[in-house]
PABAZA-990811 format. One record per residue (C-alpha): residue in one letter; x, y negated, z; residue number from 1. Coordinates in Angstrom, 2 decimals. Layout:
<sites>
{'A', {X, Y, Z}, NUM}
...
</sites>
This chain:
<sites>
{'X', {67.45, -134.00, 147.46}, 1}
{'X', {69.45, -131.07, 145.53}, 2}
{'X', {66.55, -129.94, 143.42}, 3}
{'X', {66.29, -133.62, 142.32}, 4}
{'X', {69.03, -134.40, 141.39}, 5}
{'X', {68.88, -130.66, 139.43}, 6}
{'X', {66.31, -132.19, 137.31}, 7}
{'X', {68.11, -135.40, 136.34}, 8}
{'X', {71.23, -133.45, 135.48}, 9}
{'X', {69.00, -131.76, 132.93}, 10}
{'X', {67.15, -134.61, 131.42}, 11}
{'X', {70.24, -136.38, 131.01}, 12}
{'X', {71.75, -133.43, 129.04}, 13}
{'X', {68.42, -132.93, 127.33}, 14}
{'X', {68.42, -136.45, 126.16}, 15}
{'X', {72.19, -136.27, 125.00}, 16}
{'X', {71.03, -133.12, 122.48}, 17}
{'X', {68.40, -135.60, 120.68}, 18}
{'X', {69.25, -137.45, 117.50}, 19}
{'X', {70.09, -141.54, 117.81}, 20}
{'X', {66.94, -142.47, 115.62}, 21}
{'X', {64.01, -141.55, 114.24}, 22}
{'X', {65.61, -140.70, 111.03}, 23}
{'X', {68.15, -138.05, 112.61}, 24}
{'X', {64.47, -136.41, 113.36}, 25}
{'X', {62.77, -136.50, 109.71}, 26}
{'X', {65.84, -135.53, 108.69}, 27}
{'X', {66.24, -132.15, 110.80}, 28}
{'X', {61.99, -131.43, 109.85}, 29}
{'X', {62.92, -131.70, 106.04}, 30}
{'X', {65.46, -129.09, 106.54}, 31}
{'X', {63.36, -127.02, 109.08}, 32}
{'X', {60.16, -127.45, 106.82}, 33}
{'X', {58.31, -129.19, 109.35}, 34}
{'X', {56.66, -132.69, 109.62}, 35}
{'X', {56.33, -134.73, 112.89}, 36}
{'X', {53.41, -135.72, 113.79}, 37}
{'X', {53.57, -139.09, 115.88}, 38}
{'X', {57.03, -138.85, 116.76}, 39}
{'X', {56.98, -141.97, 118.95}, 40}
{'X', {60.11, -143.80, 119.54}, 41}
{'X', {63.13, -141.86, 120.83}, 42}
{'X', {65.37, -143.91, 123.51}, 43}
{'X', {69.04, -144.19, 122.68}, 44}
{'X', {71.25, -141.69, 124.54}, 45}
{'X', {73.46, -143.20, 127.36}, 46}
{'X', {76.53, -142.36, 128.33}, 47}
{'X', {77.06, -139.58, 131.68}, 48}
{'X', {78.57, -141.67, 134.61}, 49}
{'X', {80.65, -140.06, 136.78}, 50}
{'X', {78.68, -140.49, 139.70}, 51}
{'X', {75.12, -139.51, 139.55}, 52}
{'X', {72.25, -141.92, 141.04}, 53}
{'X', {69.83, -140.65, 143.40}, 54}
{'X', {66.92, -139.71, 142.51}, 55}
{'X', {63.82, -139.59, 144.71}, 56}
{'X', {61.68, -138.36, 142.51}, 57}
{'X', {61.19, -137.05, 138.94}, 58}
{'X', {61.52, -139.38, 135.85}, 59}
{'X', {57.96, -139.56, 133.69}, 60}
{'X', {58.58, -137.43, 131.27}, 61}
{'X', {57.19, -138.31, 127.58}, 62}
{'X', {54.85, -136.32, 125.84}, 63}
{'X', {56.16, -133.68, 123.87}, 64}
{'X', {56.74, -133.98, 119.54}, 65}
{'X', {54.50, -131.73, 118.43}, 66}
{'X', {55.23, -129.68, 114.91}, 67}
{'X', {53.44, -129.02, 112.16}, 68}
{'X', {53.92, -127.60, 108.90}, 69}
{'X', {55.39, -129.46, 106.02}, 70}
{'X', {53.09, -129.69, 103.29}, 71}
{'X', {55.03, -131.23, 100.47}, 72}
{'X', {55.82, -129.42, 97.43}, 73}
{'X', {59.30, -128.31, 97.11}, 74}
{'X', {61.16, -128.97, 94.07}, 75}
{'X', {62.09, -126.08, 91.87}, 76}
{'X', {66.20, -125.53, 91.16}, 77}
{'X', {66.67, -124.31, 87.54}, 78}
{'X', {69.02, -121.61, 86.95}, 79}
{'X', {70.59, -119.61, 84.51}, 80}
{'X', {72.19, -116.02, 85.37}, 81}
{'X', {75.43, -115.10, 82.34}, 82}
{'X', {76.37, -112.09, 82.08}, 83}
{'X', {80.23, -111.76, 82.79}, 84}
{'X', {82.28, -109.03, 80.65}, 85}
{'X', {83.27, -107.12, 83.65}, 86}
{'X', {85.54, -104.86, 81.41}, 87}
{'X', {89.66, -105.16, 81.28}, 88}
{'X', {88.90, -105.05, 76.93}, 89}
{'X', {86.58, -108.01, 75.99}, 90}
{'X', {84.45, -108.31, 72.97}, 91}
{'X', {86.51, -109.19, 70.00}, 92}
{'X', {85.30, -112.48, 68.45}, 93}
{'X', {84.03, -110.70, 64.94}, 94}
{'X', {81.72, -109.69, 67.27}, 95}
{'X', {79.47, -112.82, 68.00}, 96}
{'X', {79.64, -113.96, 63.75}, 97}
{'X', {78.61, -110.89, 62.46}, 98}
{'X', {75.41, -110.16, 60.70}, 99}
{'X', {72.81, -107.74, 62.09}, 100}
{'X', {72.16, -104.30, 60.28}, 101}
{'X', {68.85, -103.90, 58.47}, 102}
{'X', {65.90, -102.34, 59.92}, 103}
{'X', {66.24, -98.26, 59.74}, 104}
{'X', {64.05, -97.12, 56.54}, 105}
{'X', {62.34, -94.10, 57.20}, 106}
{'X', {62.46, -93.67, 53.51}, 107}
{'X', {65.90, -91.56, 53.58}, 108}
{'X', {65.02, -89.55, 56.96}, 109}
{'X', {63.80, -85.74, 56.25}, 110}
{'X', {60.99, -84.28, 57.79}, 111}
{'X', {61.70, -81.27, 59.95}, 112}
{'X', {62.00, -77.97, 58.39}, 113}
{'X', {58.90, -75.71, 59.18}, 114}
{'X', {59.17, -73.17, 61.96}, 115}
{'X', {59.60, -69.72, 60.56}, 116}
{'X', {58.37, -67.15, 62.49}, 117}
{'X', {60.44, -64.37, 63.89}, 118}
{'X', {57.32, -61.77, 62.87}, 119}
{'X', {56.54, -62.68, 59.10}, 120}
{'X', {52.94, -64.53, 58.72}, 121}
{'X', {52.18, -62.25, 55.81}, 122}
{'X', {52.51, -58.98, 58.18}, 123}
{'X', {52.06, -60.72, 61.50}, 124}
{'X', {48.46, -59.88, 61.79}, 125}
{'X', {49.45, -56.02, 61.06}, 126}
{'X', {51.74, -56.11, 63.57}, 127}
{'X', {50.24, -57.61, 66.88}, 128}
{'X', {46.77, -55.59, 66.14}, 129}
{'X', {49.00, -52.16, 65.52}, 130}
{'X', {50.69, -53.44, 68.47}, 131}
{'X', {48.24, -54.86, 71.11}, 132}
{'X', {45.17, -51.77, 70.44}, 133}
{'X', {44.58, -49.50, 73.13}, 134}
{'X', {42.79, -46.03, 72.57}, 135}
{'X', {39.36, -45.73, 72.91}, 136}
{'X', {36.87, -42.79, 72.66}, 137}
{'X', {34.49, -44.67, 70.45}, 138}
{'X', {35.63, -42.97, 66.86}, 139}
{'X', {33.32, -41.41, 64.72}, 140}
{'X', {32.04, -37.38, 66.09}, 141}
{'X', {35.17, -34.96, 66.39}, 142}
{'X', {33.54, -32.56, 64.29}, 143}
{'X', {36.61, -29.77, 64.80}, 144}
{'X', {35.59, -29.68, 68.52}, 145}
{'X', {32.04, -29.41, 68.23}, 146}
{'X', {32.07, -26.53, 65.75}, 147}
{'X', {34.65, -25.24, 68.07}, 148}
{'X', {32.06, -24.96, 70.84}, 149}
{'X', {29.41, -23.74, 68.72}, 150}
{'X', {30.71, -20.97, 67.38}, 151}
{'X', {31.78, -19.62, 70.76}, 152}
{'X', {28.34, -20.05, 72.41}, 153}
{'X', {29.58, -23.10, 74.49}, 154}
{'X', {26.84, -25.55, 75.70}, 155}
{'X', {27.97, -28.80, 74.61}, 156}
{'X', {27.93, -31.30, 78.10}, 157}
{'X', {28.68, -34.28, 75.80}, 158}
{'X', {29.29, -35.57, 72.19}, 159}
{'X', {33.47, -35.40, 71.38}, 160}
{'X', {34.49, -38.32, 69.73}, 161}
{'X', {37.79, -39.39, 67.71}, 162}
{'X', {40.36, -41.56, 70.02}, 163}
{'X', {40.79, -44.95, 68.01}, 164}
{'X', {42.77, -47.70, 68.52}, 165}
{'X', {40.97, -51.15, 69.26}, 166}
{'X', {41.24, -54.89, 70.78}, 167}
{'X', {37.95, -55.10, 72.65}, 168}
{'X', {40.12, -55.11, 76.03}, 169}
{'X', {41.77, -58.08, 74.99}, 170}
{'X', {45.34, -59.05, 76.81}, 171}
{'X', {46.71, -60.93, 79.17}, 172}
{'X', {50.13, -62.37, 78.08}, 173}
{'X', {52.34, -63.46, 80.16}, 174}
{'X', {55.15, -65.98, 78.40}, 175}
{'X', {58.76, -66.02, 80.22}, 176}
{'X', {59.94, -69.69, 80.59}, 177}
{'X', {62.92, -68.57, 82.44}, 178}
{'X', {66.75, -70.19, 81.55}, 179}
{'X', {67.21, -67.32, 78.71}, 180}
{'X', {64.19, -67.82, 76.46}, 181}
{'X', {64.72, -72.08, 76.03}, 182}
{'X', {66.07, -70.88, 72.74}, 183}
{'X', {62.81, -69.50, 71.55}, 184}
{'X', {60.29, -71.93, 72.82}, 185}
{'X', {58.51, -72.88, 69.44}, 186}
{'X', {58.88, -68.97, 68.35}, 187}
{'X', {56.98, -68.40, 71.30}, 188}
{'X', {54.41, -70.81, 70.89}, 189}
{'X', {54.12, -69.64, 67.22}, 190}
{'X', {53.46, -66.06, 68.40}, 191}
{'X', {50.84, -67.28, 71.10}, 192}
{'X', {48.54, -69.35, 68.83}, 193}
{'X', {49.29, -65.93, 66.22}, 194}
{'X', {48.27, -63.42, 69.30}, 195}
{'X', {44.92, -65.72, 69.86}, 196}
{'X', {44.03, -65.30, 66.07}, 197}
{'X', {44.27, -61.88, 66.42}, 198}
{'X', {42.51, -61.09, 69.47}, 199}
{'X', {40.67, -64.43, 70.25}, 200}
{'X', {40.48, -66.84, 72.30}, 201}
{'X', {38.15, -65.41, 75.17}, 202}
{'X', {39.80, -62.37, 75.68}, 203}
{'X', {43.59, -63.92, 75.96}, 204}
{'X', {44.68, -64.99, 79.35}, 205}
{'X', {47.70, -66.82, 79.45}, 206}
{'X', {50.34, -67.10, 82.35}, 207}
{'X', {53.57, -68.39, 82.34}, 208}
{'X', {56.47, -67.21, 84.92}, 209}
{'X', {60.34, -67.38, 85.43}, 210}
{'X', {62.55, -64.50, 86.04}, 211}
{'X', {59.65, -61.92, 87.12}, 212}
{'X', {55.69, -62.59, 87.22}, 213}
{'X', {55.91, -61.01, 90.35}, 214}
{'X', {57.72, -64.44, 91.88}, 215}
{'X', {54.72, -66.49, 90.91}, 216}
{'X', {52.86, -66.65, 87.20}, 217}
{'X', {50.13, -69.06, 86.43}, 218}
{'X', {50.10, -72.46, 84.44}, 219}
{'X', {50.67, -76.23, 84.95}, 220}
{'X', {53.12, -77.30, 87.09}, 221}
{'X', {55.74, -74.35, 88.56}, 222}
{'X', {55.56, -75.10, 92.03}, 223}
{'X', {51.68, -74.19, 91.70}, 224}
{'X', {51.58, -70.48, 90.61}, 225}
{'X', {49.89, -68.34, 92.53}, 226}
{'X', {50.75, -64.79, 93.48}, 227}
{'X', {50.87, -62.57, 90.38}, 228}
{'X', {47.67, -61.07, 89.73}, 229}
{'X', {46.86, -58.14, 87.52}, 230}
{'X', {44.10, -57.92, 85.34}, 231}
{'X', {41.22, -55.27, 84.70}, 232}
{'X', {41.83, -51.71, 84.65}, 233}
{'X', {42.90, -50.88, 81.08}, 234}
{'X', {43.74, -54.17, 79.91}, 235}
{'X', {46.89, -54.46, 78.03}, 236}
{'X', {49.75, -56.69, 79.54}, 237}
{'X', {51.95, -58.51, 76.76}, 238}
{'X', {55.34, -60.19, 77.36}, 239}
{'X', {57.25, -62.43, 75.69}, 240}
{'X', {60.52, -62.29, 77.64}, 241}
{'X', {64.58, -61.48, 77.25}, 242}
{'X', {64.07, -59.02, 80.25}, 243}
{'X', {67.05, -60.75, 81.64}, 244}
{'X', {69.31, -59.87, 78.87}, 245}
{'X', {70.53, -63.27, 78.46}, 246}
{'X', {71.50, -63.63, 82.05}, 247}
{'X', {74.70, -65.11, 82.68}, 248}
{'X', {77.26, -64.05, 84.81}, 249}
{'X', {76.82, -64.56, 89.02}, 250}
{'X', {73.76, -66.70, 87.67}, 251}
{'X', {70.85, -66.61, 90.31}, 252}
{'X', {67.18, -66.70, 89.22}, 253}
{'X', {67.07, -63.92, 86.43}, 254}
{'X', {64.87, -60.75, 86.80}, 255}
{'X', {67.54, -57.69, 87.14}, 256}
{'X', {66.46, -54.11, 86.04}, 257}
{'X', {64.75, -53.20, 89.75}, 258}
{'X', {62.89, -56.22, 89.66}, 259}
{'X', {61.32, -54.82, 85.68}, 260}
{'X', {60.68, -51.25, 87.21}, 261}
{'X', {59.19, -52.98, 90.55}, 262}
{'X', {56.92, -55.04, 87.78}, 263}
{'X', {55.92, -51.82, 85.31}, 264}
{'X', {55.39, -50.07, 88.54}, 265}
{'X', {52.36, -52.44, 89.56}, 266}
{'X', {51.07, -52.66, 86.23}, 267}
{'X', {50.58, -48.60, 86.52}, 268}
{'X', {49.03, -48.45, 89.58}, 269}
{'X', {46.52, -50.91, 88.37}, 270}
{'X', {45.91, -48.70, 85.09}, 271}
{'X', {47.05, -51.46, 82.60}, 272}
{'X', {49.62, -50.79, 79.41}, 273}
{'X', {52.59, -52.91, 79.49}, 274}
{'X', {54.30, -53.96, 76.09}, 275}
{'X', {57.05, -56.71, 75.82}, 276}
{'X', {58.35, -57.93, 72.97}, 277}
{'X', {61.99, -58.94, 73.42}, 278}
{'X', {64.58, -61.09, 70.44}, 279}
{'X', {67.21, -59.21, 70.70}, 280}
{'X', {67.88, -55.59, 69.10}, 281}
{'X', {67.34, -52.07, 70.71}, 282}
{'X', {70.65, -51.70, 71.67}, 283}
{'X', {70.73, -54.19, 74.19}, 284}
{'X', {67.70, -52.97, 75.79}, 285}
{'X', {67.84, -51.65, 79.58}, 286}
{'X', {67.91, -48.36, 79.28}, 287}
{'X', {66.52, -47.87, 82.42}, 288}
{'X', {62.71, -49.50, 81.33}, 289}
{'X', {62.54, -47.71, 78.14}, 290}
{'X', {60.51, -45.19, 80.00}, 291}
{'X', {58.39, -47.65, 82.58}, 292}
{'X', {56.60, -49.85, 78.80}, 293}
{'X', {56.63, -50.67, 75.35}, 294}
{'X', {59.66, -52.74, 73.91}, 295}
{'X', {59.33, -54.04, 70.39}, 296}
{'X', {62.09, -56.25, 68.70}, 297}
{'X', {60.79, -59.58, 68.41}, 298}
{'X', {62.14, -60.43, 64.81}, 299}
{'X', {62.02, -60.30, 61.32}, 300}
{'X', {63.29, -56.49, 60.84}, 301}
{'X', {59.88, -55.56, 62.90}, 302}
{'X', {57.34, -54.34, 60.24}, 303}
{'X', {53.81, -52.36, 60.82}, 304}
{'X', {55.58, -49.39, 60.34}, 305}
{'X', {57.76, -49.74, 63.14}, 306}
{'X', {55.10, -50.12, 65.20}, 307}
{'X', {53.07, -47.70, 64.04}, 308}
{'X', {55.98, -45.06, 65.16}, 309}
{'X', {56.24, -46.68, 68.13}, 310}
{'X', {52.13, -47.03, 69.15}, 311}
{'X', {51.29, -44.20, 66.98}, 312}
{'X', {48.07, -43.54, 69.40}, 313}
{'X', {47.75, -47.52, 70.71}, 314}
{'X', {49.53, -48.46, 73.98}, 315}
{'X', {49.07, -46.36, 77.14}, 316}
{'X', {49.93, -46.46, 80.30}, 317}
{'X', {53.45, -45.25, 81.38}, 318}
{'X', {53.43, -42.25, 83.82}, 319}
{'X', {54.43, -43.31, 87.98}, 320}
{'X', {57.64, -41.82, 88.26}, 321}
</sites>
């Protein structure tokens, strides 16, 4: 008897919840998106008694409204988005009237002024190929030596020759991108396209690096060098780097003076000249490396003299100390 009259309780409170009329229903499937599908006719809602009939069995309960999507097309609601002048000053009304400039003439723009090289271009090419030759024992017969020998009954083992200088090694330059050359970019790709005239293009390997090769040289994207790695026995190494002179002050990520010896140091042990040519003047050179390679001011005051004092024999390799 208790579980019946359970389930009337409900039905009664179910039925209460339902709209008054079919339209109350359409009206709640528009907003839902939905369409009924037979909806039937819904029976009015009564009012609860107070004292509830007996029931001696369930009420036949109607089938159920079933839902299905609503297939109409929606209308569209047009709107336009302004702009509000969010700032305390607004625009002053000149503003809105006034006439728009001309379109910029290129006319009275003028063209960038040409690079100018920090080596001259009329002496540049006597300058990197004084600069960049290694010795070789290829010269013509050292005729003082032979005679030499043959006057004092010597058997000659082998054919003396003349040391000359030459570029058949080629080089492999390595071009500092580091926080202290930025000002020198174009110079420096002025003297790389210069250094690949002068020794060619198949014998120049290019690398790029920040603060030492030894953290990482290679090209494309920084985070993809490899491991430094030094070329062939006897090939020179040329940099175009500040060796850290511009560092500034409790700035991390510059080479320091042990990392340049730690650097020179490889370079002997693998039997390759080192030569760097650096933009700022000899007295602001480290001391310290003038013994470990070859420095060369990277600027206009640089003739083939100079370097001819300074490579008077070609480049060699500096002595493990």
């Amino acid at each position: 008897m208790s579980e019946h009259s359970d389930l009337a309780d409900w039905l009664r409170a179910v039925n209460n919840l339902q709209p008054a009329s079919d339209e109350g229903i359409d009206a709640i499937g528009n907003l839902l998106g939905l369409r009924l599908k037979n909806p039937g006719k819904t029976p009015p809602a009564s009012r609860r008694k107070t004292v509830a009939p007996t029931v001696t069995e369930p009420a036949n309960l109607a089938e159920p409204t079933q839902l299905v999507p609503y297939n109409k097309p929606r209308r569209r609601m047009d709107s336009v988005l302004t702009q509000q002048n969010a700032s305390r000053n607004p625009a002053p009304q000149w503003l809105a009237a006034v006439r728009h400039l001309d379109a910029t003439d290129t006319a009275h723009i003028y063209p960038a002024l040409p690079l100018e090289p920090l080596f001259p271009a009329r002496t540049s090419r006597a300058i990197l190929s004084g600069a960049l030759a290694t010795p070789s024992s290829s010269g013509p017969l050292h005729l003082a030596k032979i005679i030499e020998s043959v006057s004092l009954g010597e058997l000659v083992r082998f054919i003396p020759r003349l040391s000359i200088p030459t570029l058949t090694r080629g080089i492999q330059l390595l071009i500092d991108r580091g926080e202290g050359m930025q000002p020198f970019a174009a110079d420096q790709a002025a003297l790389r396209a210069a250094l690949v005239r002068v020794v060619g293009r198949d014998r120049t390997e290019v690398l790029y690096f920040e603060g030492s090769p030894l953290w990482g040289a290679g090209i494309g994207p920084k985070d993809e060098w490899p491991e430094y790695q030094a070329p062939a026995q006897g090939t020179p190494v040329v940099m175009l780097t500040d060796l850290g002179i511009a560092q500034p002050p409790g700035v991390a990520g510059f080479a320091g003076t042990s990392d340049w010896h730690q650097f020179a140091q490889v370079l002997s042990r693998a039997g390759c000249p080192l030569l760097a040519f650096v933009p700022y003047p000899s007295r602001r050179w480290p001391s310290e490396l003038l013994k470990r390679m070859t420095i060369l001011q990277w600027d206009r005051a640089t003739t083939a003299s100079v370097v001819r004092r300074a490579v008077p024999s070609g480049l060699k390799v500096a002595k493990e100390t």
